[in-house]
C-alpha positions in Angstrom: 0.0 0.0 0.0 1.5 3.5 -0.8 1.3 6.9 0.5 -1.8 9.1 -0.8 -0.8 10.5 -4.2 0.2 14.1 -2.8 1.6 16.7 -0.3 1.1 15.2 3.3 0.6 18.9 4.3 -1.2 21.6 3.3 0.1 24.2 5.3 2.5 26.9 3.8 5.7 26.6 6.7 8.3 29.4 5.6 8.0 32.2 4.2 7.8 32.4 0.5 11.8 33.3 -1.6 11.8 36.7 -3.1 10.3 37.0 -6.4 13.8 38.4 -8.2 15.2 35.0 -6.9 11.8 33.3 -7.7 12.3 34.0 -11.2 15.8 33.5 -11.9 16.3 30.3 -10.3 12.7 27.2 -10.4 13.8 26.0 -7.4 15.7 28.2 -5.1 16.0 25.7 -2.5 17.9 23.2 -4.1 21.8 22.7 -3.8 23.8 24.7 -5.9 25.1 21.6 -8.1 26.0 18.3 -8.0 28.9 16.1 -8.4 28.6 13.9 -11.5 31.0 10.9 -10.7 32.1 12.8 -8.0 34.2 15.0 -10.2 32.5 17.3 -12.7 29.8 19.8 -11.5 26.5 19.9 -12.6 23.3 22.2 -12.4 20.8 20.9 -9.6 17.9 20.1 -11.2 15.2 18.4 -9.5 15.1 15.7 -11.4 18.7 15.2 -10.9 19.5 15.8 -7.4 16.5 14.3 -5.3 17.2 11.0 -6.4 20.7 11.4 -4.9 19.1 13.6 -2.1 16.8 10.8 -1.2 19.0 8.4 -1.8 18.7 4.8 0.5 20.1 2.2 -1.5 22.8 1.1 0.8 20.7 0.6 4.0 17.9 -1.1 1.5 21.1 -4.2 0.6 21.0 -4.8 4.1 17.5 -3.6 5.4 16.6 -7.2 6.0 19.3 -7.2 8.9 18.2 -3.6 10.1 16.9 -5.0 13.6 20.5 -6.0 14.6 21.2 -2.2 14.8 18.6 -0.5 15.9 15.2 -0.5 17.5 11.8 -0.2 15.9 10.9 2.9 17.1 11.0 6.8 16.7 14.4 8.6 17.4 14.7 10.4 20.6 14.4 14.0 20.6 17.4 16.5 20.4 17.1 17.7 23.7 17.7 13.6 25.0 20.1 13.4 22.4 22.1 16.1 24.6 21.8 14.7 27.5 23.3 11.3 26.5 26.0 13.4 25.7 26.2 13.0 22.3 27.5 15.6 19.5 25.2 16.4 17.0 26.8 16.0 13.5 25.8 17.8 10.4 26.1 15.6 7.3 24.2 16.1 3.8 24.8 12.4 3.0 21.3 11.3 3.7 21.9 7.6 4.5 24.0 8.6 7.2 20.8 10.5 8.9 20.2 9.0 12.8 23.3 7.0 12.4 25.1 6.9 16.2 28.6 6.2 17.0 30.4 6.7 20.0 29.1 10.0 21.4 28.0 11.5 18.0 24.7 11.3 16.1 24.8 12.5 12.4 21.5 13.9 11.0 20.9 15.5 7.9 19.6 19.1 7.9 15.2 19.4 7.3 15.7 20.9 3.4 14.2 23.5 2.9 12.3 22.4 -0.4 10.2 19.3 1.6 8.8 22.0 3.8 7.2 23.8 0.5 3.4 21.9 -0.5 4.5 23.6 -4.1 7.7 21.5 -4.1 5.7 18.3 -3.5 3.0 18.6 -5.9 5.6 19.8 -8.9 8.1 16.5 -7.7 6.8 14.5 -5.2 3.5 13.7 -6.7 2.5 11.3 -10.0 1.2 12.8 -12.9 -2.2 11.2 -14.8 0.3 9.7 -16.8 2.4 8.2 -14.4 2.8 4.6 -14.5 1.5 4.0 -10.7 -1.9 6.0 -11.8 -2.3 3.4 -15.0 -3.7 0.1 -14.2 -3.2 -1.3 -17.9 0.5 -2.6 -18.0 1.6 -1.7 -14.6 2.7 -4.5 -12.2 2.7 -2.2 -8.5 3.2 0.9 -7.5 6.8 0.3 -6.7 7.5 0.6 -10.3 6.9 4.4 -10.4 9.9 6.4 -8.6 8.2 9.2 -7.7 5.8 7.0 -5.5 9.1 5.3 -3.6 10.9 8.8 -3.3 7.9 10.5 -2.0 8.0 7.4 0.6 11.3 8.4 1.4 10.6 12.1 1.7 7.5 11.4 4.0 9.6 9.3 6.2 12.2 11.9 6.8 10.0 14.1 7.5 8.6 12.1 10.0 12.0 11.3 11.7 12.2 15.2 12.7 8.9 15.1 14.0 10.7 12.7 16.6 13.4 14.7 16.6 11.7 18.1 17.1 9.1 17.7 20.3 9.1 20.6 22.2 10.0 24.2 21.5 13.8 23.8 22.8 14.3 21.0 20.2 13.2 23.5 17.5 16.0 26.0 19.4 18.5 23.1 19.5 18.1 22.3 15.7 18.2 26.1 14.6 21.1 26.5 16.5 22.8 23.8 15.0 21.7 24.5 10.8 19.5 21.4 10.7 16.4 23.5 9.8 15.5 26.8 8.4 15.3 29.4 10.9 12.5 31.5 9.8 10.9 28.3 11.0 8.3 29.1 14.1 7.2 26.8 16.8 3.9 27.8 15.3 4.1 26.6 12.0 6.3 23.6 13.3 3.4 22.8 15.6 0.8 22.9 13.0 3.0 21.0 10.5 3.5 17.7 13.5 -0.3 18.1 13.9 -0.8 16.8 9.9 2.3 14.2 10.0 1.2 12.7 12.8 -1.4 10.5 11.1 1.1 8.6 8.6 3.6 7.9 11.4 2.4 4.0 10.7 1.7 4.4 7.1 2.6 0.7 5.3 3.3 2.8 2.4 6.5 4.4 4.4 9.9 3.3 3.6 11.5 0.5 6.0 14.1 2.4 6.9 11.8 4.7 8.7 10.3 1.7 10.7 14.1 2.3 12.8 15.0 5.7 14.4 18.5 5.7 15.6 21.0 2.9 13.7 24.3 1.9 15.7 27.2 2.9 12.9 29.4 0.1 14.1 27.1 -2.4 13.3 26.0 -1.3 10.5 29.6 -1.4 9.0 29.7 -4.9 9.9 26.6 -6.0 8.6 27.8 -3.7 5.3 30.9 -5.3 4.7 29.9 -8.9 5.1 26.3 -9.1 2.8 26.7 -9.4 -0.8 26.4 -6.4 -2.2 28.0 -4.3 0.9 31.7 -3.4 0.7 34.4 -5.4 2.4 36.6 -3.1 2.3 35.3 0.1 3.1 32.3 -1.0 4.8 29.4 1.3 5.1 31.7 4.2 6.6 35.4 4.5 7.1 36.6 5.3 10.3 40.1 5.8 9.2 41.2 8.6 6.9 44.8 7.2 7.4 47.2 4.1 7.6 48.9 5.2 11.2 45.2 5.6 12.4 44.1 2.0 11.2 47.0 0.1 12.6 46.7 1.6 15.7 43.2 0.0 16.0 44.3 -2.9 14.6 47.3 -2.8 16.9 45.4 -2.3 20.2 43.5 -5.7 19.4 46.8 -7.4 18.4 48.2 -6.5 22.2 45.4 -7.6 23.9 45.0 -11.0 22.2 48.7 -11.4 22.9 48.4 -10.4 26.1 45.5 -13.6 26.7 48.1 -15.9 25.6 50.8 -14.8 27.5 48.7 -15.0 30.9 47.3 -18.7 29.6 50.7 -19.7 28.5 52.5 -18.8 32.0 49.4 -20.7 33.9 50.1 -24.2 31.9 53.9 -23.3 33.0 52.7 -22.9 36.4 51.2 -25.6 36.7 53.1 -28.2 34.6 55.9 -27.2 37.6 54.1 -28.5 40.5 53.6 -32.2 41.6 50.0 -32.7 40.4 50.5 -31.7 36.7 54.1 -32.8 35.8 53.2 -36.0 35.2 49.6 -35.7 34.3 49.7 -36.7 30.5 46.1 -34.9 29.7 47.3 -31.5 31.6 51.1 -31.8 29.1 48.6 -32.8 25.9 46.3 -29.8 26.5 49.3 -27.3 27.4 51.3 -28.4 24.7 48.6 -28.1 22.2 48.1 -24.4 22.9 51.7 -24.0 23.0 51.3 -24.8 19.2 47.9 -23.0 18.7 49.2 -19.6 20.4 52.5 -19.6 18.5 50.3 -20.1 14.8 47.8 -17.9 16.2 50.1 -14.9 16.5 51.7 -15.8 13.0 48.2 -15.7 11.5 47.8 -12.7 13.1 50.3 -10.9 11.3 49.9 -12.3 8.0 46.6 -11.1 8.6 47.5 -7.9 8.8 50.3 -7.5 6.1 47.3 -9.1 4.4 44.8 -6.5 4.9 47.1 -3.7 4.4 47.9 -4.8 0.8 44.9 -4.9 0.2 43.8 -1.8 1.1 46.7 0.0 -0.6 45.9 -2.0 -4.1 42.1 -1.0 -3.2 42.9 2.8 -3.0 45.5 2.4 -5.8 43.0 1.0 -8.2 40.1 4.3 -6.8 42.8 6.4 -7.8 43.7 4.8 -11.3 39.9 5.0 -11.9 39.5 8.6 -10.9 42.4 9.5 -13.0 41.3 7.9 -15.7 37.7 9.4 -15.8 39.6 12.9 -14.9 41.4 12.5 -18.3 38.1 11.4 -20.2 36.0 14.3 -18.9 39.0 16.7 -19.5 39.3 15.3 -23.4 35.8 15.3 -24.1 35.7 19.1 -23.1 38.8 19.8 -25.3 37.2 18.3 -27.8 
């Protein structure tokens, strides 16, 4: 079942752009470009950023395995976000929005554009002609992208309802660029008051079913179903080599450290009466003798391992860049 073929408000929230602006630019709200294979520039038209504005693909590979990293339920407001003493993070990268790591919480800013009934009913909404509107010839209304990006649009909308519960929240969020802020309580309040009634829609995206995802988790869960990334995982935590052998380091210690402490008990006790000549007791120490000392040996191929392979990984992102660098750069020329 989808979301009703339109806005799901009525009410105009901020006040209207200037007509000189109005007129040179169809939608003033929308980023100034965007990055075509994340190197050439290119005008922002709607048609061309809000599918990359909207954009959930990576959490739908694994949104079967969603559960493991978060709850089904709303987000927690800002103002409890706070008081767990956690960061707020601005990101425009909008599968990253209610992600949670550590003491930081990314959200991507309210855009200005999905608070604008116009914006909706121009983009958001089928046409007569749309394939979801048709019977003859269309399977579901999943086919039609409009219908699954205005399920997307509804749901984050919905997520800063949670977000956004009493006045402060709207204060917190102003203060912090994540929505306009000729944006009143007033207009907020009367906005919540005709969202509320899809909060259990069917016709919602999943990923809105989960407020707040645990980022560490989710990079597991990214790098090990087919289609994730093994290597990168959802989201790098390290921007450098010295940073990731440090964490890999740390474990690398402490798993030494275990078989140090179990290594020095079997020699404890294969010097005292009762074990020296207990067969089982020399058997089981000896065998972990031999298990600790290939352990720590695959344990460093391991990571020699790994860090080839990251290096031929970010060689071969490089090569690739270059190369489409040099193709964009000829086409121009030519």
């Amino acid at each position: 079942m989808s979301l009703p073929n339109g806005c799901p408000f009525d009410t105009e929230i901020l006040i209207s752009p200037p007509d000189w602006l109005t007129a040179a630019e169809p939608e003033p709200d929308s980023p100034a470009y965007i990055r075509h294979d994340g190197i050439q520039f290119k005008y922002a038209t709607p048609s061309a950023f809000l599918p990359r504005e909207l954009d959930l693909h990576r959490l739908e590979v694994i949104q079967m395995y969603l559960w493991l990293a978060g709850r089904p339920m709303p987000a927690r407001p800002l103002h409890a976000q706070l008081s767990m003493n956690r960061s707020i993070m601005l990101t425009e990268q909008f599968d990253m929005h209610l992600l949670w790591q550590d003491q930081r919480i990314f959200l991507k800013p309210l855009p200005r554009y999905l608070l604008r009934p116009s914006f909706w009913q121009r983009h958001l909404v089928c046409s007569s002609t749309c394939s979801c509107r048709v019977r003859e010839g269309a399977k579901s209304s999943s086919d039609c992208a409009t219908t699954h990006l205005r399920s997307v649009a509804a749901g984050f909308l919905l997520s800063w309802v949670s977000l956004i519960q009493y006045e402060s929240d709207l204060r917190i969020a102003q203060a912090a660029y994540l929505v306009p802020s000729d944006l009143s309580w007033a207009f907020w309040h009367s906005l919540v008051l005709q969202l509320i009634c899809f909060q259990d829609h069917p016709g919602l995206h999943y990923r809105w079913l989960y407020g707040e995802l645990r980022m560490h988790r989710i990079n597991l869960i990214y790098r090990l179903v087919p289609g994730g990334s093994l290597m990168r995982g959802y989201r790098s935590s390290f921007r450098e080599y010295r940073a990731y052998f440090q964490y890999a380091f740390a474990y690398f210690v402490g798993i030494f450290g275990i078989l140090s402490i179990t290594l020095n008990a079997f020699q404890v006790g294969l010097s005292t009466d009762r074990f020296s000549s207990d067969m089982s007791f020399q058997n089981v120490s000896g065998g972990f003798a031999i298990f600790a000392i290939i352990g720590i040996i695959a344990a460093l191929v391991l990571l020699f391992a790994s860090l080839v392979a990251n290096l031929l990984f970010n060689l071969h992102a490089t090569l690739r860049f270059r190369a489409k660098r040099r193709n964009s750069l000829t086409s121009e020329m030519l």
